[in-house]
C-alpha positions as CSV (number, residue, x, y, z in Angstrom):
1,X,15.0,-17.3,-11.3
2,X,14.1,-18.8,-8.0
3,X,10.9,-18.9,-5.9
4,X,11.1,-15.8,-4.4
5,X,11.9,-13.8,-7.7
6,X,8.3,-15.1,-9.7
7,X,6.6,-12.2,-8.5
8,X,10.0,-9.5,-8.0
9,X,12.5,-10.0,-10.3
10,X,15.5,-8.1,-9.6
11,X,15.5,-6.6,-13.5
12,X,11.8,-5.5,-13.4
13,X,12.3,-3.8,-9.8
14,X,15.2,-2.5,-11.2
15,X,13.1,-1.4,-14.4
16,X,10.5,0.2,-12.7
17,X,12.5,2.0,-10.3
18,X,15.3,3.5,-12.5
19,X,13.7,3.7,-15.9
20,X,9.7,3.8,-15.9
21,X,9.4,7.0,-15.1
22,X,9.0,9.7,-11.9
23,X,5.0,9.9,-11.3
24,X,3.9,7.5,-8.9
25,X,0.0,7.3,-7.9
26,X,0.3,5.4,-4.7
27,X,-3.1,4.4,-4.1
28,X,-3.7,5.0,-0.1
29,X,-1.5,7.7,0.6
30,X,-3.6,9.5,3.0
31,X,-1.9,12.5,5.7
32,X,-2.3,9.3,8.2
33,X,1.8,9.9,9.2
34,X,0.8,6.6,11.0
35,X,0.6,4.2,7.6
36,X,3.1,2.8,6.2
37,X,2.3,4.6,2.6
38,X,2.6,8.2,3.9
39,X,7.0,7.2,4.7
40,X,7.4,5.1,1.6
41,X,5.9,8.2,-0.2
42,X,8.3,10.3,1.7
43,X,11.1,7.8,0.7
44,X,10.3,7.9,-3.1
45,X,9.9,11.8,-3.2
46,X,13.5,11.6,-1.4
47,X,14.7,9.8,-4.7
48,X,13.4,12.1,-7.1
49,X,9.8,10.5,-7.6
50,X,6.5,12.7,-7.8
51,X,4.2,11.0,-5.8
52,X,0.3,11.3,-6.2
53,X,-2.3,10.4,-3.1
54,X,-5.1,8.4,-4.4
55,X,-7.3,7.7,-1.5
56,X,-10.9,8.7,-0.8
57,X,-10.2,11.6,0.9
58,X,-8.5,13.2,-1.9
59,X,-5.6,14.7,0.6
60,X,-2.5,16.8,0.0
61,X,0.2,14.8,1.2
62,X,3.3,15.7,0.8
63,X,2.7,18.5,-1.0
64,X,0.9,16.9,-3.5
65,X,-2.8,17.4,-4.4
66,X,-4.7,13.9,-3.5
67,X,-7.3,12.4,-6.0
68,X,-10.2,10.3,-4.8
69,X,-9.5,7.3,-7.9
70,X,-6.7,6.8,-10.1
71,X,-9.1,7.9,-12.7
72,X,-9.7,11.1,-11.4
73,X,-5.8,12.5,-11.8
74,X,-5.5,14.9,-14.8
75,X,-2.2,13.9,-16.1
76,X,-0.3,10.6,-16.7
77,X,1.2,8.4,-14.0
78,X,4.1,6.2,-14.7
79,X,3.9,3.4,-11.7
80,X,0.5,2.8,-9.4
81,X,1.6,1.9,-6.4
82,X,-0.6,-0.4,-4.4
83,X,-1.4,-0.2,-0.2
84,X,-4.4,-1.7,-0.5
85,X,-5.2,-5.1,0.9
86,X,-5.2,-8.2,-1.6
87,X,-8.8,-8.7,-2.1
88,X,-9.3,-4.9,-3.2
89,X,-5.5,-5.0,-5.0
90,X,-6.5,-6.5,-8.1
91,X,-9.2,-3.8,-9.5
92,X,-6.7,-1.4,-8.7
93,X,-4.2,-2.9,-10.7
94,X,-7.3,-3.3,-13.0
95,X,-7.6,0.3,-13.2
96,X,-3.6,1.0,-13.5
97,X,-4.1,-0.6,-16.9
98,X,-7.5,1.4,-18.0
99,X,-5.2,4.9,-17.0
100,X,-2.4,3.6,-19.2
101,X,0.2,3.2,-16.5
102,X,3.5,1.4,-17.1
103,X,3.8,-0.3,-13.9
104,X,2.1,-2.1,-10.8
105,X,3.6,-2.0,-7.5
106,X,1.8,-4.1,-5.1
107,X,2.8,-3.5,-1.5
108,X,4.7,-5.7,1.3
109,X,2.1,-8.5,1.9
110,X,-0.3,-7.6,-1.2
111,X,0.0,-10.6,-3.0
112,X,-2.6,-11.2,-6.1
113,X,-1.5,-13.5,-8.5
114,X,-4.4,-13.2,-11.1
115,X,-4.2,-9.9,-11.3
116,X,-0.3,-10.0,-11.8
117,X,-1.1,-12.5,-14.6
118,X,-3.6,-9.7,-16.4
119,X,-1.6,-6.9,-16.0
120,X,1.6,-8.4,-17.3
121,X,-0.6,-9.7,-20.0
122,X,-2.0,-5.6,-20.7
123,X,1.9,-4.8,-21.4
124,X,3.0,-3.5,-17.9
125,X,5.7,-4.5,-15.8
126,X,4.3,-5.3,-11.9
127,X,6.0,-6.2,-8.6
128,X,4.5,-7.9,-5.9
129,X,4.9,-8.4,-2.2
130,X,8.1,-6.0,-2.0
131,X,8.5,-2.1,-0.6
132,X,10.2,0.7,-3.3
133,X,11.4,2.7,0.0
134,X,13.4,-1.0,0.7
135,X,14.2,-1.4,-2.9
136,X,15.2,1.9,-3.9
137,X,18.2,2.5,-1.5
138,X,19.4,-0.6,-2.4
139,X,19.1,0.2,-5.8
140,X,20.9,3.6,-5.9
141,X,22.1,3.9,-2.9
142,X,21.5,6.5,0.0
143,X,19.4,9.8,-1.1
């Protein structure tokens, strides 16, 4: 494993993405078309995944009914998905592991190492610094 793979091996990605499961909270999705989360959610969606807005504003986006915290959705979520800067990113990967998700995905640029030492330590796979939307095509192929 080099360098570059400590924090995104190619077998977790691939784990998280194919295997994990389809409900993705992706914390900052908001109806801002503008940010980057609103076309990676539009990506994953593409490829089969249920995505959840968690943001303040508690938004549809995408269809989907928006929650204000990752504690406030109803139902299970497989992979929290992280567009959050680094200094907020770790509670929220925090929280992913009070919900009882299987997976942290921390953003392009969201780098936390601590918190990706506690949340592989809780059990869950996590990714850091790396984009599903790149990933996934990759991955799969075109959708």
């Amino acid at each position: 494993m080099n360098a570059d793979d400590t924090y995104a091996a190619p077998s977790t990605i691939r784990r998280i993405l194919q295997d994990t499961g389809d409900t993705w909270a992706v914390v900052g999705l908001s109806g801002n078309r503008s940010r980057a989360a609103y076309g990676v959610a539009e990506v994953l969606q593409r490829f089969g995944k249920r995505v959840v807005p968690v943001h303040p504003k508690a938004e549809t986006v995408h269809g989907e009914q928006g929650y204000a915290s990752l504690a406030d959705i109803p139902f299970p979520v497989d992979v929290v998905d992280v567009f959050v800067n680094s200094e907020l990113a770790g509670g929220v990967a925090d929280e992913a592991v009070a919900v009882g998700a299987k997976a942290v995905w921390f953003q392009l640029g969201v780098v936390d190492p601590d918190a990706f030492e506690r949340t592989r330590a809780a059990g869950l796979d996590m990714v850091m610094d790396r984009c599903p939307a790149i990933e996934i095509p990759r991955l799969v192929g075109p959708a």
